[in-house]
N, C-alpha and C positions, 0 to 999 in steps of 0.2 A: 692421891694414891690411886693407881688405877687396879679397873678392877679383874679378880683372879677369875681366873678359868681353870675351871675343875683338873684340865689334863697338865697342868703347870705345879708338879710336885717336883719336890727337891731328890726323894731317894725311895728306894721300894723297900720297903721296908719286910717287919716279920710274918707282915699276914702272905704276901708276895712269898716268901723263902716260904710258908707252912704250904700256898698253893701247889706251890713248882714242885713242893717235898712229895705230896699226895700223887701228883700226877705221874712223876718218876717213879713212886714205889710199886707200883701195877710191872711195869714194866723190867725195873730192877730186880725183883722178887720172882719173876718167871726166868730171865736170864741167868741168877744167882744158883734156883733150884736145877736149872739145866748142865751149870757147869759141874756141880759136883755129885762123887759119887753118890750112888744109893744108894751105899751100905753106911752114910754116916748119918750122926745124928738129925734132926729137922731144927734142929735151933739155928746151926751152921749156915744153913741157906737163909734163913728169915734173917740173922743177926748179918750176915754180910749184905743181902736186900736194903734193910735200912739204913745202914752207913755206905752203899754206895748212894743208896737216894738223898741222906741228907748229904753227898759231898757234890753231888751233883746239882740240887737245889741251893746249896753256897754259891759255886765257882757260878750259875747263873745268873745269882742275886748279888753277886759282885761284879760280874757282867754288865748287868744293867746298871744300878749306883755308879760303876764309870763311866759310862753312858750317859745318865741322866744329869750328876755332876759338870762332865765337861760341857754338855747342852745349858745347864745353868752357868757355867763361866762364861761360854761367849755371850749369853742372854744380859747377864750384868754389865759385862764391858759393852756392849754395843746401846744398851739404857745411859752408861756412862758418858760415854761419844756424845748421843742425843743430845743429855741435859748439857755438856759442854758448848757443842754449837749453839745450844740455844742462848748461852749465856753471851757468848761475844757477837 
């Protein structure tokens, strides 16, 4: 069995989606409170702040898992290939 190498994961998983989440919300949360009026409530901007950041920390984290997936498909078929030539 040979051996793994740290940077050889299969998908990014939630701690990935909680980073990207953090990182977006700074930035979601000043855009959100800038679109909307002044006269409305402050919940309005924080509550659309977070569900843009977590929609935007998904679609990235589904980004990458397709990403990292198809990196793992050709990585098995061409291990595949390998042990086949080896065998004949």
């Amino acid at each position: 069995m040979p051996k793994k190498n740290w940077l050889d994961f299969d998908a990014a998983g939630w701690l990935f989606w909680v980073v990207v989440f953090l990182i977006a919300l700074g930035p979601c949360l000043y855009g959100s409170w800038h679109l909307v009026y002044p006269e409305v409530s402050r919940l309005i901007p924080l509550s659309m702040g977070f569900v843009l950041a977590a929609l935007s920390a998904g679609f990235l984290s589904w980004a990458v898992n397709a990403v990292l997936q198809r990196h793992g498909k050709k990585r098995r078929s061409s291990e595949r290939k390998k042990t086949k030539k080896q065998r004949n």
